[in-house]
Biopython code that builds the backbone (N, CA, C, O; Angstrom):
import numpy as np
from Bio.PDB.StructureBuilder import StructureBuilder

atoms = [
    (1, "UNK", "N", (72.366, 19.395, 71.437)),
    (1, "UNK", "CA", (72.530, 19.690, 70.025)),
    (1, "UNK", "C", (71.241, 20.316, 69.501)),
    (1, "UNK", "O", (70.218, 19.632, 69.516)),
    (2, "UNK", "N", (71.217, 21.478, 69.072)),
    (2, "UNK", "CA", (70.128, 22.284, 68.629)),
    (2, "UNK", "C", (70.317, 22.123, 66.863)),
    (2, "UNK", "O", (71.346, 22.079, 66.188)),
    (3, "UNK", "N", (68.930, 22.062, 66.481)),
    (3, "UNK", "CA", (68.351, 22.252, 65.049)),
    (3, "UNK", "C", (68.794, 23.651, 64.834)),
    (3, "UNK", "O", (68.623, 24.547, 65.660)),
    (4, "UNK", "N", (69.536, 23.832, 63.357)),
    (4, "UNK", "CA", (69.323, 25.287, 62.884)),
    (4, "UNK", "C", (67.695, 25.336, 61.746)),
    (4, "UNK", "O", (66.851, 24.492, 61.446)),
    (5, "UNK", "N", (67.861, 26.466, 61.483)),
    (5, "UNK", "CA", (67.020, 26.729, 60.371)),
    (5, "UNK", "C", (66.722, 25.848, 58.772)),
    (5, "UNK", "O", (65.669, 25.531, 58.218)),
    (6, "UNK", "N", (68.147, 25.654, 58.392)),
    (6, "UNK", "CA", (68.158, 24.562, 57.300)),
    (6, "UNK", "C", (68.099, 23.440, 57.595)),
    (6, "UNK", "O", (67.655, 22.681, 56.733)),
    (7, "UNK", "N", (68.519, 22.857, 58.933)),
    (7, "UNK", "CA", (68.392, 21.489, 59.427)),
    (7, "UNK", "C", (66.513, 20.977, 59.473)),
    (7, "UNK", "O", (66.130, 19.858, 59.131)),
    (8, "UNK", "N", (65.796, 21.842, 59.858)),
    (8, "UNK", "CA", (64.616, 21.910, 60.504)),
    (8, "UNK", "C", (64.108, 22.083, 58.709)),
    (8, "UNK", "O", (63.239, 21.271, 58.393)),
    (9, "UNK", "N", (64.455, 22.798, 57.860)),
    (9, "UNK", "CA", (64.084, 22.722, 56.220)),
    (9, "UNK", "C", (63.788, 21.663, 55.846)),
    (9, "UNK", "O", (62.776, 21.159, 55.358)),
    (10, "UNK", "N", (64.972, 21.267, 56.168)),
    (10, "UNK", "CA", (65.872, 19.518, 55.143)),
    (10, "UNK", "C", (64.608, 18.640, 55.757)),
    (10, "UNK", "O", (63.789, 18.018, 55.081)),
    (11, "UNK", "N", (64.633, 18.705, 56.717)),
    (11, "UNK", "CA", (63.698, 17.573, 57.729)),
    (11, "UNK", "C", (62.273, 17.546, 57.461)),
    (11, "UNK", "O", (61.643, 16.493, 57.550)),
    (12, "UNK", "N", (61.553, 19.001, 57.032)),
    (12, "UNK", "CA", (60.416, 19.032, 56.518)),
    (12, "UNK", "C", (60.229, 18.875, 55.033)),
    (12, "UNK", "O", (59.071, 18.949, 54.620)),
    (13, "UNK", "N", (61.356, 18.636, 54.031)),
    (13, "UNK", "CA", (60.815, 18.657, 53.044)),
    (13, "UNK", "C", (60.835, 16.797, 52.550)),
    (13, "UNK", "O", (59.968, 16.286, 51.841)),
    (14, "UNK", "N", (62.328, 15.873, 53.277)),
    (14, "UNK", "CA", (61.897, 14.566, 53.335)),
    (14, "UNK", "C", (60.882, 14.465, 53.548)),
    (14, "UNK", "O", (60.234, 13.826, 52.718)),
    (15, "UNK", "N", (60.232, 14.953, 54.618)),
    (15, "UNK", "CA", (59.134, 14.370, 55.158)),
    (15, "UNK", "C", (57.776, 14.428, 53.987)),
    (15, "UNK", "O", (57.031, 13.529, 53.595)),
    (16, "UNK", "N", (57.834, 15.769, 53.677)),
    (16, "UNK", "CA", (56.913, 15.920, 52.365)),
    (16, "UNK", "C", (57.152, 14.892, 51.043)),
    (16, "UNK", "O", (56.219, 14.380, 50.424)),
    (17, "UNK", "N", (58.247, 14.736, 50.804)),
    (17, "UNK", "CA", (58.548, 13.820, 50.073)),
    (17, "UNK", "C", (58.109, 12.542, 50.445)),
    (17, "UNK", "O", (57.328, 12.090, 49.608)),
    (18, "UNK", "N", (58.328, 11.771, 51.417)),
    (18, "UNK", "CA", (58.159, 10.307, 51.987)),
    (18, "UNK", "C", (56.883, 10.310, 52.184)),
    (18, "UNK", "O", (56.192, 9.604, 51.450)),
    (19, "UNK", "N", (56.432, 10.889, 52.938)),
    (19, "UNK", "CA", (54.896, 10.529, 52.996)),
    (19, "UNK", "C", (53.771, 11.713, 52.468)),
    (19, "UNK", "O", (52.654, 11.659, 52.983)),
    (20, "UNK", "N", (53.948, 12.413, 51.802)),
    (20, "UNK", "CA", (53.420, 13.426, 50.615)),
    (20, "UNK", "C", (52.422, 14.230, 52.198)),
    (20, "UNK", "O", (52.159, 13.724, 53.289)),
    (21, "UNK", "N", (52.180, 15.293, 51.768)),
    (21, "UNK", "CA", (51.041, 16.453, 52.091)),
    (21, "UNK", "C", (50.099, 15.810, 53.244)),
    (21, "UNK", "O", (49.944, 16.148, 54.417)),
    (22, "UNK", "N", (49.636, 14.961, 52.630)),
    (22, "UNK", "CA", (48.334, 14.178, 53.522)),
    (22, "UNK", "C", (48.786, 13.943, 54.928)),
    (22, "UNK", "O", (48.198, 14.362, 55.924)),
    (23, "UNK", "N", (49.749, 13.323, 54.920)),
    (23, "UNK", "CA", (49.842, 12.805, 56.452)),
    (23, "UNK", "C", (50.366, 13.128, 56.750)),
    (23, "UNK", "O", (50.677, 12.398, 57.691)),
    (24, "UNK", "N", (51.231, 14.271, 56.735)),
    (24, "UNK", "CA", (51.955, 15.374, 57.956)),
    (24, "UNK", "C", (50.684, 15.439, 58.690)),
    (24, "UNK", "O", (50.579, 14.480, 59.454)),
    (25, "UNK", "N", (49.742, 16.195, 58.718)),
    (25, "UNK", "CA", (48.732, 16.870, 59.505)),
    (25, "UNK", "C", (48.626, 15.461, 60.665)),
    (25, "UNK", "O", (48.972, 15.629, 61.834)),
    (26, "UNK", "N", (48.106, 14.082, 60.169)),
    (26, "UNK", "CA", (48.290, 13.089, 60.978)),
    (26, "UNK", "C", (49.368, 12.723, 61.667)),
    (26, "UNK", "O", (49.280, 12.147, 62.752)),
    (27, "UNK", "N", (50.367, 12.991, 61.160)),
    (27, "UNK", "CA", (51.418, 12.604, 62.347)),
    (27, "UNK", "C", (51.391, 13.404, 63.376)),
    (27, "UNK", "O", (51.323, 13.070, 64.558)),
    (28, "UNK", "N", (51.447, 14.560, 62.899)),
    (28, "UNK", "CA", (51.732, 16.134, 64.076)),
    (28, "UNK", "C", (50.290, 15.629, 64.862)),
    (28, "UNK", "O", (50.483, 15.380, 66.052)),
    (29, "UNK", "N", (49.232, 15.485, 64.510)),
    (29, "UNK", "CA", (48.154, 15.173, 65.694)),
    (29, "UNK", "C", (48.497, 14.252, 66.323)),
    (29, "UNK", "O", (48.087, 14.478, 67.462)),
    (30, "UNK", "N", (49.203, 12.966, 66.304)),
    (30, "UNK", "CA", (49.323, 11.627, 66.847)),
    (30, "UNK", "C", (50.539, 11.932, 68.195)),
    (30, "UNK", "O", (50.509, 11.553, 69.366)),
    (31, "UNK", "N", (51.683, 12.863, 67.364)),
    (31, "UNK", "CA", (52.678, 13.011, 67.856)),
    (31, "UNK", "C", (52.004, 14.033, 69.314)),
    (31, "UNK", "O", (52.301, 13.645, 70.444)),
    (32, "UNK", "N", (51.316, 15.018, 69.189)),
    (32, "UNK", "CA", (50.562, 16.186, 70.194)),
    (32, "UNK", "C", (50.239, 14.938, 71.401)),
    (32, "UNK", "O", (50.791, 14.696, 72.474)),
    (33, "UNK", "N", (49.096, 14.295, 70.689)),
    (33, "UNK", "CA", (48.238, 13.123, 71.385)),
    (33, "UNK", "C", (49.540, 12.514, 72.300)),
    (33, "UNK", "O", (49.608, 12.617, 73.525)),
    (34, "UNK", "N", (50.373, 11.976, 71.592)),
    (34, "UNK", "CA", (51.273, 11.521, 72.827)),
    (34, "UNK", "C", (52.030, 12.174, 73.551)),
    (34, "UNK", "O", (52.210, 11.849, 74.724)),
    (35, "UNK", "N", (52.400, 12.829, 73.202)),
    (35, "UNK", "CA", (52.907, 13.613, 73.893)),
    (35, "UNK", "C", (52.279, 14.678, 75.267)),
    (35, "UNK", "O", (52.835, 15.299, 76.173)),
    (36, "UNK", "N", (50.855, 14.485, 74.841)),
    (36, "UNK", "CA", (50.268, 15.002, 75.850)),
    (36, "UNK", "C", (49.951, 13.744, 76.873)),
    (36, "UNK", "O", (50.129, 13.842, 78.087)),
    (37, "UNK", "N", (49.553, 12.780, 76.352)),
    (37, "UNK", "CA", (49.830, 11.943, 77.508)),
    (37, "UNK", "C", (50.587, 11.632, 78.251)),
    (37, "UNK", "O", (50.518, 11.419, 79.461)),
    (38, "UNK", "N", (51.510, 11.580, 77.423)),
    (38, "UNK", "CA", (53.065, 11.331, 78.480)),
    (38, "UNK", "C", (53.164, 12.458, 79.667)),
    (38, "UNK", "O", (53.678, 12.026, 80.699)),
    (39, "UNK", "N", (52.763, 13.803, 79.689)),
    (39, "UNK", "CA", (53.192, 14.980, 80.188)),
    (39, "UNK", "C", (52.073, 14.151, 81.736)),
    (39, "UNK", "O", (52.471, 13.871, 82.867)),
    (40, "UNK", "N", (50.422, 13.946, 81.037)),
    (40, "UNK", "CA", (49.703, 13.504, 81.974)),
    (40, "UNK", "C", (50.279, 12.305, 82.978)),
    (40, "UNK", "O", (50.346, 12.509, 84.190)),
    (41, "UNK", "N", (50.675, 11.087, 82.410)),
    (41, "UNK", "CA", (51.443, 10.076, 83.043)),
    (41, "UNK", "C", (52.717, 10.718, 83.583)),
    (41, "UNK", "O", (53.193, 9.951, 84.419)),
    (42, "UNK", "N", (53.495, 11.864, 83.438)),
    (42, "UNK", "CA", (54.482, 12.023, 84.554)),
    (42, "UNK", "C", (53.625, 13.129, 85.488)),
    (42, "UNK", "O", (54.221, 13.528, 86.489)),
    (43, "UNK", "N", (52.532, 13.556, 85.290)),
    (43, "UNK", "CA", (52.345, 14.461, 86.433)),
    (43, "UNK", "C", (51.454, 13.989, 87.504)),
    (43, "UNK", "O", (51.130, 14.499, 88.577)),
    (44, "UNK", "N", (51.096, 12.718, 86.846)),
    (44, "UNK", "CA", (50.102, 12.053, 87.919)),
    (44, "UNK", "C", (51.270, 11.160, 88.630)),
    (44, "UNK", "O", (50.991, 11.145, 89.829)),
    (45, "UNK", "N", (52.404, 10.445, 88.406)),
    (45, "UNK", "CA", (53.317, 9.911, 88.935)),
    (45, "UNK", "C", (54.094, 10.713, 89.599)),
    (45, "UNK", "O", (54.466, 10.122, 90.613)),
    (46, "UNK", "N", (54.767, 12.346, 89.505)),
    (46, "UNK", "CA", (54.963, 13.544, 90.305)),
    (46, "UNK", "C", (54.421, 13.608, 91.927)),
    (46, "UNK", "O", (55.076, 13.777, 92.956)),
    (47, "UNK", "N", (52.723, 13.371, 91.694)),
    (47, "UNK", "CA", (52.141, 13.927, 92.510)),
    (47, "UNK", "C", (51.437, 12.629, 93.415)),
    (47, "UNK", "O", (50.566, 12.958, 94.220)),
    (48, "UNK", "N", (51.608, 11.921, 93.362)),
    (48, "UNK", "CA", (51.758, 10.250, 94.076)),
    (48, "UNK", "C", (53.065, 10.516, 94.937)),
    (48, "UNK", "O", (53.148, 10.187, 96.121)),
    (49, "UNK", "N", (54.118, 11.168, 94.195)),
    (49, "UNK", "CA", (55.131, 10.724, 95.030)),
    (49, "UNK", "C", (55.432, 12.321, 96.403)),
    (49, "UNK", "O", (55.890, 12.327, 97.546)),
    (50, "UNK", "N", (54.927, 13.363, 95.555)),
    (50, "UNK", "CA", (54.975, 14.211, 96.495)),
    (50, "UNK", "C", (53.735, 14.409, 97.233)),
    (50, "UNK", "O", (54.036, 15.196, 98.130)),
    (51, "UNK", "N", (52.718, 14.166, 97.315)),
    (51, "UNK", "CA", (51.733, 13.777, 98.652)),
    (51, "UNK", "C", (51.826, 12.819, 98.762)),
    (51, "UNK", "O", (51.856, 11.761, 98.134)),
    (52, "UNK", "N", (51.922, 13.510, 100.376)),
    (52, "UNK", "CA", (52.442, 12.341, 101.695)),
    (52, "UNK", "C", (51.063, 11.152, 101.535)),
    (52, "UNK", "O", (49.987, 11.467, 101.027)),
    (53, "UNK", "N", (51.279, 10.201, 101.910)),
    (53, "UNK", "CA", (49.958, 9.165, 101.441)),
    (53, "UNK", "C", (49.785, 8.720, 103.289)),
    (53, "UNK", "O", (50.597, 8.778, 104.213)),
    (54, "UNK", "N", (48.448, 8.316, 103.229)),
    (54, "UNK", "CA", (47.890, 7.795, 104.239)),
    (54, "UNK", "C", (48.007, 6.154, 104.185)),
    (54, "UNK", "O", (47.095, 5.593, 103.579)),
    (55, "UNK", "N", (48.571, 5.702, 104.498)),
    (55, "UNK", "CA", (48.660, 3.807, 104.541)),
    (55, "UNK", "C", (47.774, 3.514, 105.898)),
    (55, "UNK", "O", (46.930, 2.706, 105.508)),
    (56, "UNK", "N", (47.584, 3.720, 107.039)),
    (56, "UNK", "CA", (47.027, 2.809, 108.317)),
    (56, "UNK", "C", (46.068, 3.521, 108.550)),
    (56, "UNK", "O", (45.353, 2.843, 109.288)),
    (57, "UNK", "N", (45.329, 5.029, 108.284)),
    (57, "UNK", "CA", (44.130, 5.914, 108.373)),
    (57, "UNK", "C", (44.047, 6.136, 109.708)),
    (57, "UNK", "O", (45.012, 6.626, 110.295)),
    (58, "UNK", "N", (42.474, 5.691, 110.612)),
    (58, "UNK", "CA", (42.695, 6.385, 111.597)),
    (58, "UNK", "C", (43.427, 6.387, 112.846)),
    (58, "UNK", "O", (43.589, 7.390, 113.541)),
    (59, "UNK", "N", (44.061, 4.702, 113.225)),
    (59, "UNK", "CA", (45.116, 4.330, 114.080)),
    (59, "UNK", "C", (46.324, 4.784, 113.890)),
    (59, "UNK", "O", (47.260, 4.443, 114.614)),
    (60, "UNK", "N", (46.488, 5.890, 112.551)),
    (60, "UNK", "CA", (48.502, 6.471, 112.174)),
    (60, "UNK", "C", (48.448, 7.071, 113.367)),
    (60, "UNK", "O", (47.525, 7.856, 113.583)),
    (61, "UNK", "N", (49.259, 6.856, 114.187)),
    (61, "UNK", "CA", (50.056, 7.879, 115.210)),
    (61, "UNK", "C", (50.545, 9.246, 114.930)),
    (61, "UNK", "O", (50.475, 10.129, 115.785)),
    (62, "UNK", "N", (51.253, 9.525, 113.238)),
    (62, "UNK", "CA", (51.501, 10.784, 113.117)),
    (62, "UNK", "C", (50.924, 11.566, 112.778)),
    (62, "UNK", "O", (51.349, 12.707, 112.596)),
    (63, "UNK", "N", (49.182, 10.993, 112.494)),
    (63, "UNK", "CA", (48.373, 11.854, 111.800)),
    (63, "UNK", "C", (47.595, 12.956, 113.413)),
    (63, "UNK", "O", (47.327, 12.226, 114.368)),
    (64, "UNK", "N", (47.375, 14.067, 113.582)),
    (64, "UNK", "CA", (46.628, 15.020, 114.207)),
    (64, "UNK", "C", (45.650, 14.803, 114.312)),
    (64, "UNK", "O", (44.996, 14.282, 113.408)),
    (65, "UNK", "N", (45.219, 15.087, 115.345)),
    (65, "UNK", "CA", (43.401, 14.354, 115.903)),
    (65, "UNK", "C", (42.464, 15.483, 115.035)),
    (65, "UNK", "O", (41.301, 15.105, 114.897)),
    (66, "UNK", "N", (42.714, 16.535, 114.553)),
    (66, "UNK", "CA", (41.866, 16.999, 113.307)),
    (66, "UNK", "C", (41.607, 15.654, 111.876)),
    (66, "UNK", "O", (40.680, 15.096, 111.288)),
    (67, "UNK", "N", (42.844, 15.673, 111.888)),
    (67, "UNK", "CA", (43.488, 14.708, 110.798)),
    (67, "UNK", "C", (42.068, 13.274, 110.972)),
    (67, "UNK", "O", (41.161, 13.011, 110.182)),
    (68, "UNK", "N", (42.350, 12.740, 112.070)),
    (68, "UNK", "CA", (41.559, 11.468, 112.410)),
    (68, "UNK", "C", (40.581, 11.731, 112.101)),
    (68, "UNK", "O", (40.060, 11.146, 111.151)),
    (69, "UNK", "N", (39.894, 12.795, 112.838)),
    (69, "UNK", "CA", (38.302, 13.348, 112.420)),
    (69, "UNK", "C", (37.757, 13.263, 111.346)),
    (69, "UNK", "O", (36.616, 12.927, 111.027)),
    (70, "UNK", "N", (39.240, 13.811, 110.383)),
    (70, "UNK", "CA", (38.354, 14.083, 108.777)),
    (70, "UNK", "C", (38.144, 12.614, 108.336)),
    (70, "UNK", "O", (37.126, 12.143, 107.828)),
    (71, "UNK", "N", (39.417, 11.920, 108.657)),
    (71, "UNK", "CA", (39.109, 10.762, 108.190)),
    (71, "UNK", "C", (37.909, 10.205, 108.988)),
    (71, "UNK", "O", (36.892, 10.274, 108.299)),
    (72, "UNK", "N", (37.659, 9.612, 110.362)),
    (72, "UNK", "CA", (36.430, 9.359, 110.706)),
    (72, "UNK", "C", (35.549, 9.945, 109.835)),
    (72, "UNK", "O", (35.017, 9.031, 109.206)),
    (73, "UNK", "N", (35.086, 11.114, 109.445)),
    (73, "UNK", "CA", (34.088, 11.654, 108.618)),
    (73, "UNK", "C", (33.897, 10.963, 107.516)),
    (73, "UNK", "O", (32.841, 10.362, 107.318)),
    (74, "UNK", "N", (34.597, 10.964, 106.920)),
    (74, "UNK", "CA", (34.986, 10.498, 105.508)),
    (74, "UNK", "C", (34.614, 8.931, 105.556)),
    (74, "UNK", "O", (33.957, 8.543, 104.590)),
    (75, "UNK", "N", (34.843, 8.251, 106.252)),
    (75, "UNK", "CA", (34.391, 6.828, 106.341)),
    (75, "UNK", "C", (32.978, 6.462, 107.024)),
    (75, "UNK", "O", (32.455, 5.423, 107.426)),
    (76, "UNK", "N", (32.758, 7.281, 106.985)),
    (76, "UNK", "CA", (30.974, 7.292, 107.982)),
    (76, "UNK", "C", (30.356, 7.918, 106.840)),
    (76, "UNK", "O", (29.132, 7.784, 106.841)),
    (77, "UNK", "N", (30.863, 8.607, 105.800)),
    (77, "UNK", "CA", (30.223, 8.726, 104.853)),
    (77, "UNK", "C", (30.522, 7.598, 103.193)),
    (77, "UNK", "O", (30.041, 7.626, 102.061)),
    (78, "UNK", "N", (31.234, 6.997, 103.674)),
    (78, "UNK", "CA", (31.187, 5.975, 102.097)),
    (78, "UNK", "C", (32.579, 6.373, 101.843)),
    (78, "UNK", "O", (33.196, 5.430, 101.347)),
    (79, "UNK", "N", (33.331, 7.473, 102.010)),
    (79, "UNK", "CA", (34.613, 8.075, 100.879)),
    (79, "UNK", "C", (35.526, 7.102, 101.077)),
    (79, "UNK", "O", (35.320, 6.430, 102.087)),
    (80, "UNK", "N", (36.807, 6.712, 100.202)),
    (80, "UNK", "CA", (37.557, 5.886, 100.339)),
    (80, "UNK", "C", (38.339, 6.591, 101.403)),
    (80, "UNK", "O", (37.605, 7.486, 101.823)),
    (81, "UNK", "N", (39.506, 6.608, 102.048)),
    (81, "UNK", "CA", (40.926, 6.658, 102.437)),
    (81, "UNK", "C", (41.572, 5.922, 102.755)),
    (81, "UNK", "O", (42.054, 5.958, 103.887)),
    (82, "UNK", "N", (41.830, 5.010, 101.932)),
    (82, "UNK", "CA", (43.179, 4.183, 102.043)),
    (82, "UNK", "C", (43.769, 4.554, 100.675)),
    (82, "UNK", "O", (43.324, 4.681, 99.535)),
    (83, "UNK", "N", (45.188, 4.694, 101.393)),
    (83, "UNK", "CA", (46.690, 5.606, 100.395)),
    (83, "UNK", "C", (46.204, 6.805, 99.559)),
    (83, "UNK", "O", (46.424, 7.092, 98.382)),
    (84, "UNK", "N", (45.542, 7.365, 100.425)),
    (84, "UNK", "CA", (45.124, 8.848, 99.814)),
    (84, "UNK", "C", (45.364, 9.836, 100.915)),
    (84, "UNK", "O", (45.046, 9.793, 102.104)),
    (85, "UNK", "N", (46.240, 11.068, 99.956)),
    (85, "UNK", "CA", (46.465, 12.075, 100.973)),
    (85, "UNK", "C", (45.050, 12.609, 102.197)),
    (85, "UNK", "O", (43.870, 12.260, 102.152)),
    (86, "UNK", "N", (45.694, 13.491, 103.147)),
    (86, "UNK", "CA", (44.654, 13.918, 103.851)),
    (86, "UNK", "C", (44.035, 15.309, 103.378)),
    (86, "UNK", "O", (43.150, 15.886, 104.009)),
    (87, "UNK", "N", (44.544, 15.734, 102.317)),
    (87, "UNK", "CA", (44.118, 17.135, 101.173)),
    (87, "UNK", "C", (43.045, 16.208, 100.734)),
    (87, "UNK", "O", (41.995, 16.202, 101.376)),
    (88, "UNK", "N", (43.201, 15.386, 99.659)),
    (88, "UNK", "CA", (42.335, 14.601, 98.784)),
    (88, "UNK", "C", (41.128, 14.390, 99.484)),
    (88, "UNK", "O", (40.038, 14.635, 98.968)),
    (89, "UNK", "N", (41.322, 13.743, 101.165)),
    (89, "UNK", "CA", (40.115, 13.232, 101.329)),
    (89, "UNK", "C", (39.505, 14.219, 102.354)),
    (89, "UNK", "O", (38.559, 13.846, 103.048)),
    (90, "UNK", "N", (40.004, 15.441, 102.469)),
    (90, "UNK", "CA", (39.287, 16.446, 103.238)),
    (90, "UNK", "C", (38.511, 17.165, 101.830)),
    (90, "UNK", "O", (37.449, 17.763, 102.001)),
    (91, "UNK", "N", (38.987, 17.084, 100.751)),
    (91, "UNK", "CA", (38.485, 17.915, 99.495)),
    (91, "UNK", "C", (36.747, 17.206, 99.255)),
    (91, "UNK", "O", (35.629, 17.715, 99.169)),
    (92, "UNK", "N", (37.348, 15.619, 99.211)),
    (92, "UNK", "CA", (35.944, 14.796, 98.971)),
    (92, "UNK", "C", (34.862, 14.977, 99.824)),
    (92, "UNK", "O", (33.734, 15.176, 99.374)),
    (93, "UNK", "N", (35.126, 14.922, 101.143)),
    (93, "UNK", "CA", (34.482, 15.232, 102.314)),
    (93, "UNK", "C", (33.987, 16.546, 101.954)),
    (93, "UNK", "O", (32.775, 16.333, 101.988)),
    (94, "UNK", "N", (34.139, 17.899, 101.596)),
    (94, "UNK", "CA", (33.715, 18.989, 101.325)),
    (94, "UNK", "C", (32.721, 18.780, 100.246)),
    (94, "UNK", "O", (31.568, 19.158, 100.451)),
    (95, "UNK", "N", (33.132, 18.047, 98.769)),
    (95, "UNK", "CA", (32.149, 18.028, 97.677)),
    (95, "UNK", "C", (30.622, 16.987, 98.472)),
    (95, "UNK", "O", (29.414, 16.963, 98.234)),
    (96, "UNK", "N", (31.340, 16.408, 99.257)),
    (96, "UNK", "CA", (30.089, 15.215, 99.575)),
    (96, "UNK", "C", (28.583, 15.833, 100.320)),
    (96, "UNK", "O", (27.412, 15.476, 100.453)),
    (97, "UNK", "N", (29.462, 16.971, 100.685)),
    (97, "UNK", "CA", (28.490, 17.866, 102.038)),
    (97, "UNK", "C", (27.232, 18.795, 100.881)),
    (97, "UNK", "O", (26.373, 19.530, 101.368)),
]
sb = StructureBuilder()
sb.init_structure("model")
sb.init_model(0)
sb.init_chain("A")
sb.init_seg("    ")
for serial, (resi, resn, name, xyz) in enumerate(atoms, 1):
    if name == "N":
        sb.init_residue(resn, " ", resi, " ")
    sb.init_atom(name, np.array(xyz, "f"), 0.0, 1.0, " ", f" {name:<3s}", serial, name[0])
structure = sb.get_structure()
């Protein structure tokens, strides 16, 4: 169901009415504010679920003996990897160098 033009009127001028001039500007910021969070909380929950995660590190069987390495690296230097992709912790491994 789409807003027309007078619907979207009607709606802004209650609003002017009910809570006068002043606090439109505050709502529309509050409303942005959440709304931008929300966008943040589904894209960080997105991207949890689409990189593949590391659970057992360097004993995984399906991980590639490159794969092991980085991780060996990565743990001889302090970096975490546990349940972190092998992008993430080859990226850290690069900033650390």
């Amino acid at each position: 169901m789409a807003l027309g033009g007078q619907e979207v009127l009607l709606i802004i001028g209650l609003a002017l009415l009910l809570f006068g001039p002043q606090k439109i500007p505050q709502f529309a910021q509050a409303l942005g504010q959440a709304h931008a969070k929300y966008k943040e909380g589904l894209n960080q929950v997105t991207s949890s679920i689409t990189q593949p995660q590391l659970s057992e590190g360097v004993g995984d069987s399906s991980l590639t003996p490159e794969e092991r390495e980085i991780i060996r690296a990565a743990q001889a230097k302090g970096i975490p990897t546990e349940h972190r992709s092998i992008e993430a912790i080859a990226q850290d491994l690069l900033n650390s160098s």
